[in-house]
N, CA, C and O of each residue as an XYZ file, in Angstrom:
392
protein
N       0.837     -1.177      0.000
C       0.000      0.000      0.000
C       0.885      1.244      0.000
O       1.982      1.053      0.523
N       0.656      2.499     -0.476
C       1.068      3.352     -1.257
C       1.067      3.888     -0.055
O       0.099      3.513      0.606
N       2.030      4.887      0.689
C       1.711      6.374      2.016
C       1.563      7.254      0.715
O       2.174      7.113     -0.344
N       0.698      8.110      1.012
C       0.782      9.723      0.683
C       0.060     10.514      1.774
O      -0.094     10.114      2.928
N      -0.299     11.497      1.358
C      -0.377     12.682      2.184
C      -2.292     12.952      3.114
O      -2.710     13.600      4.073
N      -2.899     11.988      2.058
C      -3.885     11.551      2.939
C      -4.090     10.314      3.869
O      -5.184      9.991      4.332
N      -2.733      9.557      4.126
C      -2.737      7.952      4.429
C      -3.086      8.807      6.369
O      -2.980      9.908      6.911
N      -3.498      7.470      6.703
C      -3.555      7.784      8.234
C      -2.897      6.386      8.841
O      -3.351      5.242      8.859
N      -1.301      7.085      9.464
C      -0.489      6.539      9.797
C      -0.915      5.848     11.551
O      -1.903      6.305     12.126
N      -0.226      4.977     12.087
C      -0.119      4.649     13.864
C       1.011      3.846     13.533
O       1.374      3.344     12.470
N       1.553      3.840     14.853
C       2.186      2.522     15.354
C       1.778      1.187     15.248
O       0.599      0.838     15.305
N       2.870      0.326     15.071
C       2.420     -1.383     14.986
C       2.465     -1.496     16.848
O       3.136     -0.952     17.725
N       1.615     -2.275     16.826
C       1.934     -2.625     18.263
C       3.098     -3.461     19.045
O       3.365     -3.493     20.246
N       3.719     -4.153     17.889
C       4.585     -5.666     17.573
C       5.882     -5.267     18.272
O       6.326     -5.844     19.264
N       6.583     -3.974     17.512
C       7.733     -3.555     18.277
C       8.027     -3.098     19.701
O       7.517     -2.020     20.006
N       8.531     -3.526     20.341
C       9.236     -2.974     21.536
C       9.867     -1.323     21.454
O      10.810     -1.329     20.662
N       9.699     -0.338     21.860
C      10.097      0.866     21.854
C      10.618      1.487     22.796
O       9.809      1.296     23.703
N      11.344      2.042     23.160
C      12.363      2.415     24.282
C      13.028      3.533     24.078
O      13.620      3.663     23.007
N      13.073      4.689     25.173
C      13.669      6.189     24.571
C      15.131      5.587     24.914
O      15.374      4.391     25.077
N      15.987      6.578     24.985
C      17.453      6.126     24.783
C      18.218      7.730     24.565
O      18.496      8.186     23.456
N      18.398      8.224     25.482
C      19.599      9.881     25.399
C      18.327     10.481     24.423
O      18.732     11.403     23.714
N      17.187     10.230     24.271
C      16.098     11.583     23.688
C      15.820     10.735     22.192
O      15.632     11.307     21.118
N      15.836      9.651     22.336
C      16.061      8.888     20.921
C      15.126      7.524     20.905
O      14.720      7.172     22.012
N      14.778      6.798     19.879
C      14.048      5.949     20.256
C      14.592      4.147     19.667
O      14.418      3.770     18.508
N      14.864      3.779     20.129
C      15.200      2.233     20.144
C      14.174      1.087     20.001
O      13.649      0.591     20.997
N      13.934      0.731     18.912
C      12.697     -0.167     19.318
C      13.786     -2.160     18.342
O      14.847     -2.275     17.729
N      12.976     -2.929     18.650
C      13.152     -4.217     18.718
C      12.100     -4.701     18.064
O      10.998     -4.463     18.559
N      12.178     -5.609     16.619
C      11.429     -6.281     16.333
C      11.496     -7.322     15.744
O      11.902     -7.541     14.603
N      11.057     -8.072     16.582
C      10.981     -9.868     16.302
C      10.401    -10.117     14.994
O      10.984    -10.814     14.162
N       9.408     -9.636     14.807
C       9.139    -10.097     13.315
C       9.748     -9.385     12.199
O       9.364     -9.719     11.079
N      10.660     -8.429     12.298
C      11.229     -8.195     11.139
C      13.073     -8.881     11.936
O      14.111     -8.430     11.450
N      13.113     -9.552     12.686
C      14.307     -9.758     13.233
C      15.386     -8.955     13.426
O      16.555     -9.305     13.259
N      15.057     -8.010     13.735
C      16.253     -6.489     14.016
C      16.019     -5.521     14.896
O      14.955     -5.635     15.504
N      16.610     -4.707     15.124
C      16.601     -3.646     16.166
C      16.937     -2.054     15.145
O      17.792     -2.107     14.260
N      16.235     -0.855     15.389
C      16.436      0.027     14.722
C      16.494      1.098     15.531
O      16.012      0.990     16.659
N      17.092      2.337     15.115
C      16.988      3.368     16.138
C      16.568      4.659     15.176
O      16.953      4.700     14.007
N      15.785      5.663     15.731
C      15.369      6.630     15.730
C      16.440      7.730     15.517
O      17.363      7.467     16.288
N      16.729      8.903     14.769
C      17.258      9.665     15.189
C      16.247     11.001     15.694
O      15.075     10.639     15.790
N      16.456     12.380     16.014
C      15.580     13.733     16.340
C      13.997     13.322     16.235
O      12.997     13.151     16.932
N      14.604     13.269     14.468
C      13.005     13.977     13.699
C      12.151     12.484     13.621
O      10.955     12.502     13.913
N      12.583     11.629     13.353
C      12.306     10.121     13.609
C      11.622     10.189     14.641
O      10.412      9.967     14.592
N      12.274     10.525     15.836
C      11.701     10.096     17.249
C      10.027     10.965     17.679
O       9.139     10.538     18.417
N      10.088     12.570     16.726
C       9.516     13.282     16.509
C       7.860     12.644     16.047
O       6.742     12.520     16.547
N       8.675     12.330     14.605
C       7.457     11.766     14.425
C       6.918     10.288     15.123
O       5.730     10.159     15.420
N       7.645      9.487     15.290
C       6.966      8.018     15.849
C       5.848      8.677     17.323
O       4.671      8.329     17.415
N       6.532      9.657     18.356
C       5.343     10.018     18.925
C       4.187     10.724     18.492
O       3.074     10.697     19.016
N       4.607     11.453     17.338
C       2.867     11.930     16.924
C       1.812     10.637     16.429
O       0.601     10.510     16.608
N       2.750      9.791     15.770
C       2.000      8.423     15.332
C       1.455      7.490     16.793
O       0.798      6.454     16.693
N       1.814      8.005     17.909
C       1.086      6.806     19.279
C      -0.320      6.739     18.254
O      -0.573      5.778     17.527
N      -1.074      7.847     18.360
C      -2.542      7.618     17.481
C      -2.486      7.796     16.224
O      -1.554      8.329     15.621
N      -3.443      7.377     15.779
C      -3.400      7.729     14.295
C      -3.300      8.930     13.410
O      -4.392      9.492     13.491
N      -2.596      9.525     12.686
C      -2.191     10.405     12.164
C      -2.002     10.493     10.867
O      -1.346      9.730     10.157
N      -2.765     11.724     10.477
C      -2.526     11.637      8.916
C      -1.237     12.692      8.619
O      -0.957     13.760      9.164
N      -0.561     11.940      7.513
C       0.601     12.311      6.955
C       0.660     13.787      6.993
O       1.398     14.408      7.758
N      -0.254     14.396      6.023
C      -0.424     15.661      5.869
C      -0.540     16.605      7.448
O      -0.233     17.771      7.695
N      -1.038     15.667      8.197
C      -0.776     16.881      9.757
C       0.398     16.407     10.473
O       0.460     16.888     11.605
N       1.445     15.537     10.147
C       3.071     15.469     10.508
C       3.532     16.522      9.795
O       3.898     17.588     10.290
N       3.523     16.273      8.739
C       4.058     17.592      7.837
C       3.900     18.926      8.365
O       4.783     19.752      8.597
N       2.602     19.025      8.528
C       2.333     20.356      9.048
C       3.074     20.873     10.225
O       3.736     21.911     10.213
N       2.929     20.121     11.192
C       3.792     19.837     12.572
C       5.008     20.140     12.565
O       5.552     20.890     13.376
N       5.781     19.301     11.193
C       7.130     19.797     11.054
C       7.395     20.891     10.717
O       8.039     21.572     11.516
N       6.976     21.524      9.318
C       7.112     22.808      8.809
C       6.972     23.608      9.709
O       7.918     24.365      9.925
N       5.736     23.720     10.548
C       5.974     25.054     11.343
C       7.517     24.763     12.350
O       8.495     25.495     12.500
N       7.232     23.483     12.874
C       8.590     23.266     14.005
C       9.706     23.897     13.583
O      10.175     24.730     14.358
N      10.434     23.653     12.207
C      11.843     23.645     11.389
C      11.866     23.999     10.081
O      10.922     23.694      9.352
N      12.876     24.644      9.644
C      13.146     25.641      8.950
C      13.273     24.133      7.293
O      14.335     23.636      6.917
N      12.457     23.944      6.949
C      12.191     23.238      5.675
C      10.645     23.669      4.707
O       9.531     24.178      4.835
N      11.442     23.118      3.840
C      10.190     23.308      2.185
C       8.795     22.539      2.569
O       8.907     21.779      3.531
N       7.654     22.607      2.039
C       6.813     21.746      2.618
C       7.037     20.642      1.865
O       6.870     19.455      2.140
N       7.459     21.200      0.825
C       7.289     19.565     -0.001
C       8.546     18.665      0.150
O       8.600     17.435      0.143
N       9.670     19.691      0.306
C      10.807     18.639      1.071
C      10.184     17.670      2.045
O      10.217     16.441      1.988
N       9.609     18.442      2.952
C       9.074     17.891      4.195
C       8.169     16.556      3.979
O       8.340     15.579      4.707
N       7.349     16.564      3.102
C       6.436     15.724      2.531
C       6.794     14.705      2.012
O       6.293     13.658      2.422
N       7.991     14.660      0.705
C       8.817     13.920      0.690
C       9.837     12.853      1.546
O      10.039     11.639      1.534
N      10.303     13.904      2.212
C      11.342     12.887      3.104
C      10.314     12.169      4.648
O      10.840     11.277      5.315
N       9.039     12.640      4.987
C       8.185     11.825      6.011
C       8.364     10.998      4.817
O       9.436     10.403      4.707
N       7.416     10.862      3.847
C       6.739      9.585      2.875
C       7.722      8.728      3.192
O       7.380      7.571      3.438
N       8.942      9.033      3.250
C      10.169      8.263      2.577
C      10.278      7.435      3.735
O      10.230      6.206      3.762
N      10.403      8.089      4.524
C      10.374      7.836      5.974
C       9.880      6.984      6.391
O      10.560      6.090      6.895
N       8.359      6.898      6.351
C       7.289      6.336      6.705
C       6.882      4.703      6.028
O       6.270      3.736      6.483
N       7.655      5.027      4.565
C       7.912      4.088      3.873
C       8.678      2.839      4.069
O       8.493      1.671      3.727
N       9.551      3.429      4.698
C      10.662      2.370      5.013
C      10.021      1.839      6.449
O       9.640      0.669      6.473
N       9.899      2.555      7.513
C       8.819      1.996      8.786
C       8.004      0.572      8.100
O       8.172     -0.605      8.419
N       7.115      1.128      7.099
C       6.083      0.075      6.687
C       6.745     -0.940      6.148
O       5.996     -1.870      5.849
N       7.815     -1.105      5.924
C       8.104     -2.500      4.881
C       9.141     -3.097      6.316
O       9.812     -4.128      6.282
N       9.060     -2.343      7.263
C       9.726     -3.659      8.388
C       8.552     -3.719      9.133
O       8.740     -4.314     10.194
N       7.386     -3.317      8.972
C       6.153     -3.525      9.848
C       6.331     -2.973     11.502
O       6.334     -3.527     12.601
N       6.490     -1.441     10.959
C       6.417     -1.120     12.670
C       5.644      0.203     12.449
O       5.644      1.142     13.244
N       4.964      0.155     11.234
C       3.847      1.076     11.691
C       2.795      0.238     10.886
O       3.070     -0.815     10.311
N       1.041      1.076     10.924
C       0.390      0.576      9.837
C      -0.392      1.408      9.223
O      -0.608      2.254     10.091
N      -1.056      1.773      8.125
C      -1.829      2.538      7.689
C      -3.418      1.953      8.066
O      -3.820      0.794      7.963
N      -3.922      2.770      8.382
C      -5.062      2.650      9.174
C      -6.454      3.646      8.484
O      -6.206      4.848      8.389
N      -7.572      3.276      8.115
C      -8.928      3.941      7.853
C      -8.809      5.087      8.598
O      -8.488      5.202      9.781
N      -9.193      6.196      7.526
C      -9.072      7.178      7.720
C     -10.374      7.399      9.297
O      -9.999      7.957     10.328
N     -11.648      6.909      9.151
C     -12.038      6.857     10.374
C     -11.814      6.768     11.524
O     -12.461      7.198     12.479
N     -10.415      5.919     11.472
C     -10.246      5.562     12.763
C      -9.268      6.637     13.704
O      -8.610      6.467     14.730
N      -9.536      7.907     12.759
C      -8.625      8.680     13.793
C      -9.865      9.298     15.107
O     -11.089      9.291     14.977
N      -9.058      9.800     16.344
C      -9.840      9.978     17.170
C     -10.126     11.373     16.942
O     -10.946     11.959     17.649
């Protein structure tokens, strides 16, 4: 499944997650590896606790830091992309945001 800018992102529940010096460490058995977070990473994985659509990370960021929106848009997707193919987030019905 495709992220773009209307997808509504969360967390997988599967990984283990752990802060670490302001950073996030998580563990996952089903993709058999361990990955770490850097800043903006860690940034976004907490806006994702609930469900979140792409387009309001973005937003979040741009105002936060001095970037393009569409840079911004780009490099989440990219981002978010790579999350999904080790299964530690999921795209979720747009309904189901709270």
């Amino acid at each position: 499944m495709a992220i773009g800018r209307e997808s509504v992102i969360t967390q997988d529940k599967e990984p283990i997650a752990a802060s670490v010096d302001d950073e996030i460490v998580m563990l996952s058995a089903r993709a058999e590896a361990y990955f770490g977070l850097d800043k903006i990473g860690t940034e976004i994985w907490s806006m994702i606790e609930q469900p979140c659509r792409v387009g309001e990370i973005c937003a979040r960021l741009v105002e936060r830091y001095e970037v393009e929106p569409q840079t911004c848009e780009t490099d989440v997707i990219e981002f978010l992309d790579e999350l999904l193919g080790h299964g530690l987030i999921r795209v979720v019905d747009g309904d189901a945001r709270p």
